[in-house]
N, C-alpha and C positions, 0 to 999 in steps of 0.2 A: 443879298447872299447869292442869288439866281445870279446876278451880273459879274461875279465872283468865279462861281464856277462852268458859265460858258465862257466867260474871260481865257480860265487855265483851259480849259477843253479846246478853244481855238489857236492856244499858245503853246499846248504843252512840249512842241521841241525846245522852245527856250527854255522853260524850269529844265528840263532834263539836262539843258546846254550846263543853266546854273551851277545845277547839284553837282554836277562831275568835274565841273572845270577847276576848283582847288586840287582836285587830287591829279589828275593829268599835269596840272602845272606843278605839283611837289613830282613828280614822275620826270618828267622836263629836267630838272635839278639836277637828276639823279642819272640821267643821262650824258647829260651835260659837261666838260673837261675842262680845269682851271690848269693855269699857269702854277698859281701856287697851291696847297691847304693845307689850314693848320690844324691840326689834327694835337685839340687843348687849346682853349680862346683864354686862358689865366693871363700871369705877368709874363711869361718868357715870348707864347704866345702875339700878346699884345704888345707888346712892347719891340717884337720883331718883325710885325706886321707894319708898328708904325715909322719902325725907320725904312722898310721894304719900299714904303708911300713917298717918301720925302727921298728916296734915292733915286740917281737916273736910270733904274733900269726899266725897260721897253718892257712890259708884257699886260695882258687884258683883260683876265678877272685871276681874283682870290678869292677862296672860302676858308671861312672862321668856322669850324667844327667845336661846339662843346655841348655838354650836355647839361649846362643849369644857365639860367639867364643871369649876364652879370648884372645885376640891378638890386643888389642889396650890400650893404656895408660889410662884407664879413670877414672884415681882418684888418690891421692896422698896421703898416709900414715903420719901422724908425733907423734909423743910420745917421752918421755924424760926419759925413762925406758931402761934398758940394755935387748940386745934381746940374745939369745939361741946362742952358738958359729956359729952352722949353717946358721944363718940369719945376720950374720953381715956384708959380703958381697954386702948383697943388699942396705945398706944405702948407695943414695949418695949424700948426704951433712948433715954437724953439723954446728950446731948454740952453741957458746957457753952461748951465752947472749940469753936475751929473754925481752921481755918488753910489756908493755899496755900503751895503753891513753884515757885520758877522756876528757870534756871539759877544766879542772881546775888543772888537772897533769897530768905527765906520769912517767913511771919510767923502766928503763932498768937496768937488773942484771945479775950478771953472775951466772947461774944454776950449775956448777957442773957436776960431775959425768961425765957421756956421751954426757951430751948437749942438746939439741933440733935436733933428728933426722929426716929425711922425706927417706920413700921408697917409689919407683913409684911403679903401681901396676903391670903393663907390665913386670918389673924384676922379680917382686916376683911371674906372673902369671908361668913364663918360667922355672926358679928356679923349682919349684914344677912338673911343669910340666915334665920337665929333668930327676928329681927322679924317677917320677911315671913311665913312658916310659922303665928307665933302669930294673925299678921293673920286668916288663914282665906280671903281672897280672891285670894291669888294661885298662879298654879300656874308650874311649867316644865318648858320643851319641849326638850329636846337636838337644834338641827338648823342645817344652814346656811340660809343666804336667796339667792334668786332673784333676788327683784324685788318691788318694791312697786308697788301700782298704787290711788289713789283710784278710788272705786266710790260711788256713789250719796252717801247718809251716812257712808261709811266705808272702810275701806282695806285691800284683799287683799291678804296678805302670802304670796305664792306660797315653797314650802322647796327646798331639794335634797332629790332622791330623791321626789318629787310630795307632793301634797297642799298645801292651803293654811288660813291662818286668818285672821280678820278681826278688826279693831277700829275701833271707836269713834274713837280716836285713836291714833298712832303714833310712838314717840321714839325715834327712830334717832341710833345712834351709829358708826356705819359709816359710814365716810369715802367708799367703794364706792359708797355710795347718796349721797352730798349733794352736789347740782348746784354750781355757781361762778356768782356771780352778773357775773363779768367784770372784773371789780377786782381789782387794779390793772392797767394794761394789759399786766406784761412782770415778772408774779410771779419772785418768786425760792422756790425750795425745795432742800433738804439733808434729810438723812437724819442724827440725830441718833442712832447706830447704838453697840452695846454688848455684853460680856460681862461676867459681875461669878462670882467665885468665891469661895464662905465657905468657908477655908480655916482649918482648926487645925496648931499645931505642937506638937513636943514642948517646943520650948527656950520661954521667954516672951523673945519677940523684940516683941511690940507695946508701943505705949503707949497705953492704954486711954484716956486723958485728951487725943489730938490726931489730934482725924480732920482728915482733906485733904479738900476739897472740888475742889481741885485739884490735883495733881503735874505739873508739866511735865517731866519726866524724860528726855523725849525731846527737849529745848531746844522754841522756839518756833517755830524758822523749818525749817517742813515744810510742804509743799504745801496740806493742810488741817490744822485743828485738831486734837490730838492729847493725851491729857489722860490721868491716873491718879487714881480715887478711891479715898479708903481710910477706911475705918470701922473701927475695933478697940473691939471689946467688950468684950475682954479681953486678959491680956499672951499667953494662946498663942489666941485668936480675931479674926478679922477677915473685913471681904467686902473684897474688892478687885476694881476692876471698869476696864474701859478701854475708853475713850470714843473717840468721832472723830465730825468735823462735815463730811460730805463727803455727795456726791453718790450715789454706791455704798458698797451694804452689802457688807460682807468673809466672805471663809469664813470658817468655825469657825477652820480651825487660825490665820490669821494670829491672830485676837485670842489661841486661848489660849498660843504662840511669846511676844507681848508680855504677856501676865501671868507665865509663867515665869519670862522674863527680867529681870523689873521684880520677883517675885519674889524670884528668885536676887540680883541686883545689891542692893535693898534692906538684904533678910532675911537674906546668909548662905548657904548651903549646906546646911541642917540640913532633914530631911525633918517634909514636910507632908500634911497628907491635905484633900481635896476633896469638903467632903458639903454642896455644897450649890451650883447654876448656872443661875443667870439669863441670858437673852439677851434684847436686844429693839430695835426700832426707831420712833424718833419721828419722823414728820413735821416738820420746821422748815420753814413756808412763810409769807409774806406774803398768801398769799389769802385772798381775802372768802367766808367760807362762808354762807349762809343760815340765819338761825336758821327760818326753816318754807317748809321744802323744796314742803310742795303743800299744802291747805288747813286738812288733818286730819296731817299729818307735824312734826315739831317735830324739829330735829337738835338733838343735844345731843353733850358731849364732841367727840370728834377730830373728827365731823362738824359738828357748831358752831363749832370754832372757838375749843374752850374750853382749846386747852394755848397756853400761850405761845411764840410762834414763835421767838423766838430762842435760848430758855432750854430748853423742852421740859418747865418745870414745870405739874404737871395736878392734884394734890391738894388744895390746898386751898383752888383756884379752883375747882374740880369742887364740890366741897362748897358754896362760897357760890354757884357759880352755877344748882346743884338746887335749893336751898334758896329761892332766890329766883324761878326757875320755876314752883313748883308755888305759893308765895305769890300769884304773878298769875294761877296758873289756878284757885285757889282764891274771886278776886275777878273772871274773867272776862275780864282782862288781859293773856291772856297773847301776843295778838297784839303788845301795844302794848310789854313789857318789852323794853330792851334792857341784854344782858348781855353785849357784847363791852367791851373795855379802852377807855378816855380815848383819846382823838385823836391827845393828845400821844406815848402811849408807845404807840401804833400808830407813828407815824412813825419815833421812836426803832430800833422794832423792826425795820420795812422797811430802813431805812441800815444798821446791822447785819448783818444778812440779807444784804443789798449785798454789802457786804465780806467776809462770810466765803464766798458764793459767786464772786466776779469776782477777789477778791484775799486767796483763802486762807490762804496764806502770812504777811499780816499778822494773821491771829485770834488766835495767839498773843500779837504784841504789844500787840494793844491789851486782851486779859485782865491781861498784864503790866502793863499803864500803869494800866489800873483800879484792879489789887489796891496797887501799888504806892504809889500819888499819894493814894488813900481808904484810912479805916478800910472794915474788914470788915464792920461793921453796917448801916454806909450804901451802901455796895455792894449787899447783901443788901436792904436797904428800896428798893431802888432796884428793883428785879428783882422786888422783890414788888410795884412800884407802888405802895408809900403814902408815895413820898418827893414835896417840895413841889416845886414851879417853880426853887425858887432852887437848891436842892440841888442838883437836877438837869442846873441851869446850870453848879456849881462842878464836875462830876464831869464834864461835858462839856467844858471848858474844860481840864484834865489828862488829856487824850486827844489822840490823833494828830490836829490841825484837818482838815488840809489830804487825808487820806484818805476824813475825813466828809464835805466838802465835794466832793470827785470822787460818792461814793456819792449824793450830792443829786443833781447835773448827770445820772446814770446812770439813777434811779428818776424822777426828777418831770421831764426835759425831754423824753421821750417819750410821756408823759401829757398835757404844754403841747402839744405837738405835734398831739397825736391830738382833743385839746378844738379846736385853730384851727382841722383840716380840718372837723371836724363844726360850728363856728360859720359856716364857710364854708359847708358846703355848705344849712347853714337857711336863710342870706341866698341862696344860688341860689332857694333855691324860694320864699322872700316874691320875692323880685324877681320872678319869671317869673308870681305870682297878681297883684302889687298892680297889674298892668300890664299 
């Protein structure tokens, strides 16, 4: 013990060196100026980071700003779209079929192509993460965000709990931080809100071969939209998850009350065990996000604008529209790239949006009249946007008319409105100079 403490007694500038030197070196950081930061390390994030890596452009660090470690499973990817050779890897499992039900039918098809694919997110966090590591330029900072603020050439990114970092340029994906540029004039928004549970049983009660994309098991005509997805992996695995398109997010217990019971009614009575739970919340809105928020700020993901408003799907538009971001910043374009959707299925999307906000209660039916009146592939192309003009017309034309049409008079005649006082009020002020 004696040789202990003359040992510290004749040392003690180094423990002192010790103790202090993580905090000067997180201080270091924070001085410090990147080329890039991502400010939000999620999918839009990540996914833009890693094509940043693999493109030629010249510059010498990045930081990945987020505030939770990506190191846990907590959400599950699915799309029916072919992904980049790079990402093929992380699918693991295809569906080749895919199906819905209603009160009064249901119907399973076979999709095609690649199938109905699901990536965990925990594969794809590590994947990216692997890249970025071997890159050598990028580092990350476990912390919340503040506030961004442009500064001189570049942009301080103030933390929770102090201290700040700057960069060069800044790709926020944080809905918190990206202004509205006031479009449309009387947005609509839902909460595209969920729990999913990977549930095993003893008995093989699944069919591996017919995931639901949708179950209306609660019929349709409920206040808001009300849905059951089922994915079985296997005859005793599956996630089972329950959806709603509404205004307010729900406590825990009501969702997991309707997986029991949608459970139990399904499945039987036979016990199951729960090793595995997702919960989460999409933004469904009509608003017009800015793709570059201040000069040096670039939103991307949910603050871009990059999930689809109606739908809520983000995978594998996230993918093509990083991919096509850093291509333009790679050529100096990247002020001038536009990556939001065709005009047309913006509009599409707002009357939709309409409806399932002002007259909830029909969302139901008109998923019914869809599933019902289409094949399932054109549906799905439809949703993905690579369906043509006419298609589009046939699949609109087998839907509720006269509901769509109210949602037009709702969304665009107080838009008409609001353009004639401002026409109006431009001609007050020529009239009052030309004279």
């Amino acid at each position: 013990m004696c040789f202990w403490l003359n040992f510290a007694e004749q040392n003690k500038f180094f423990f002192v060196i010790a103790l202090i030197y993580p905090y000067f070196q997180s201080q270091l950081r924070f001085l410090k100026k990147y080329n890039f930061v991502f400010a939000g390390g999620g999918l839009s994030g990540l996914c833009t980071a890693y094509y940043l890596s693999l493109s030629g452009i010249d510059f010498e660090s990045a930081l990945i700003l987020d505030r939770d470690e990506k190191n846990v499973d907590d959400r599950t990817w699915c799309f029916w779209s072919s992904l980049p050779a790079a990402f093929e890897g992380l699918v693991s499992h295809k569906w080749r079929q895919l199906g819905v039900a209603f009160e009064d039918f249901s119907r399973l098809e076979r999709i095609g192509g690649n199938g109905y694919q699901l990536v965990r997110s925990l594969d794809f966090y590590r994947f990216v993460e692997d890249r970025l590591r071997s890159d050598g330029r990028f580092e990350w900072l476990q912390s919340g965000i503040r506030r961004m603020l442009p500064e001189g050439d570049g942009v301080r990114v103030e933390l929770v709990g102090g201290g700040s970092v700057v960069g060069d340029r800044v790709f926020n994906s944080i809905p918190a931080f990206s202004g509205d540029t006031g479009l449309p004039a009387r947005p609509s928004f839902l909460w595209q809100h969920f729990m999913g549970w990977v549930i095993e049983t003893d008995a093989p009660v699944f069919d591996p071969s017919a995931p639901l994309l949708m179950d209306f098991f609660d019929g349709t005509e409920l206040p808001d939209v009300h849905f059951y997805y089922l994915l079985p992996q296997s005859e005793r695995k599956a996630l089972v998850e329950y959806t709603v398109f509404s205004e307010a997010v729900f406590a825990s217990g009501v969702y997991e009350e309707k997986l029991e019971r949608y459970i139990r009614m399904k499945f039987g009575e036979g016990a199951y065990r729960i090793t595995a739970t997702e919960r989460g919340a999409i933004p469904m809105t009509d608003r017009v996000f800015p793709q570059i928020e201040a000069d040096r700020i670039f939103n991307i993901g949910t603050a871009g604008g990059w999930v689809k408003p109606s739908t809520g799907y983000a995978f594998v538009r996230t993918l093509e529209r990083s991919k096509a971001l850093v291509a333009a910043l790679s050529e100096g374009k990247e002020k001038e790239v536009r990556l939001g959707s065709r005009s047309r299925f913006v509009f599409y999307d707002r009357l939709l949006l309409n409806i399932l906000q002002e007259e909830g209660y029909r969302g139901g039916g008109i998923f019914r009249a869809l599933f019902k009146r289409n094949r399932i592939v054109s549906v799905l192309k439809f949703l993905e946007e690579r369906s043509n003009l006419l298609e589009e017309v046939r699949i609109f034309m087998r839907l509720p008319v006269r509901t769509f049409l109210r949602a037009l008079v709702r969304v665009y005649l107080p838009r008409i409105f609001e353009g004639y006082q401002h026409y109006r009020a431009k001609l007050k002020i020529r009239f009052r100079y030309d004279f």
